[in-house]
C-alpha positions, 0 to 999 in steps of 0.5 A: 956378874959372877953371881949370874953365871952361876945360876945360869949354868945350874938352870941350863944343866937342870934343863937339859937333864930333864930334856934328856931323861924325859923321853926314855922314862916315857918309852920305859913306862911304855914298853913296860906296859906293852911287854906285860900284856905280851908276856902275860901268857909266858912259860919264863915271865922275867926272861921274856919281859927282859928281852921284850923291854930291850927289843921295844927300847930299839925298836919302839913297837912291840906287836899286840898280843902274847904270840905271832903279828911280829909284821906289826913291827919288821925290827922286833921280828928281825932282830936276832940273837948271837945264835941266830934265833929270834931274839924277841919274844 
């Protein structure tokens, strides 16, 4: 019996991690690419793509183009920084 357990647990933990790590490393590879095309034309490309890729993470959208149509997406174009600027580019 205790021959089971263990390969049942291993099996179960083996899931759920993958479970758990799948969908974030497919919104990465998603914003990772969005945010280069929308950072592609940036004065300050690692300072955008940074602010960029932490924006689309909670916000799962990142408005086409290099510059404007933030209606495409309300929590991209609300999202403000401690300063009250806007925090995405």
């Amino acid at each position: 019996m205790k021959l089971l357990v263990a390969p049942a647990l291993l099996l179960c933990s083996l899931l759920l991690s993958f479970a758990l790590l799948g969908p974030s490393s497919a919104t990465s590879q998603y914003c990772g690419s969005k945010c280069e095309g929308r950072c592609a034309r940036a004065g300050v490309m690692d300072r955008c793509i940074k602010y960029c890729n932490i924006c689309c993470e909670e916000c799962r959208c990142v408005p086409s183009g290099t510059y404007g149509n933030k209606h495409e997406c309300p929590c991209y174009r609300d999202k403000r920084s401690s300063k009250g600027r806007p925090k995405c580019p």
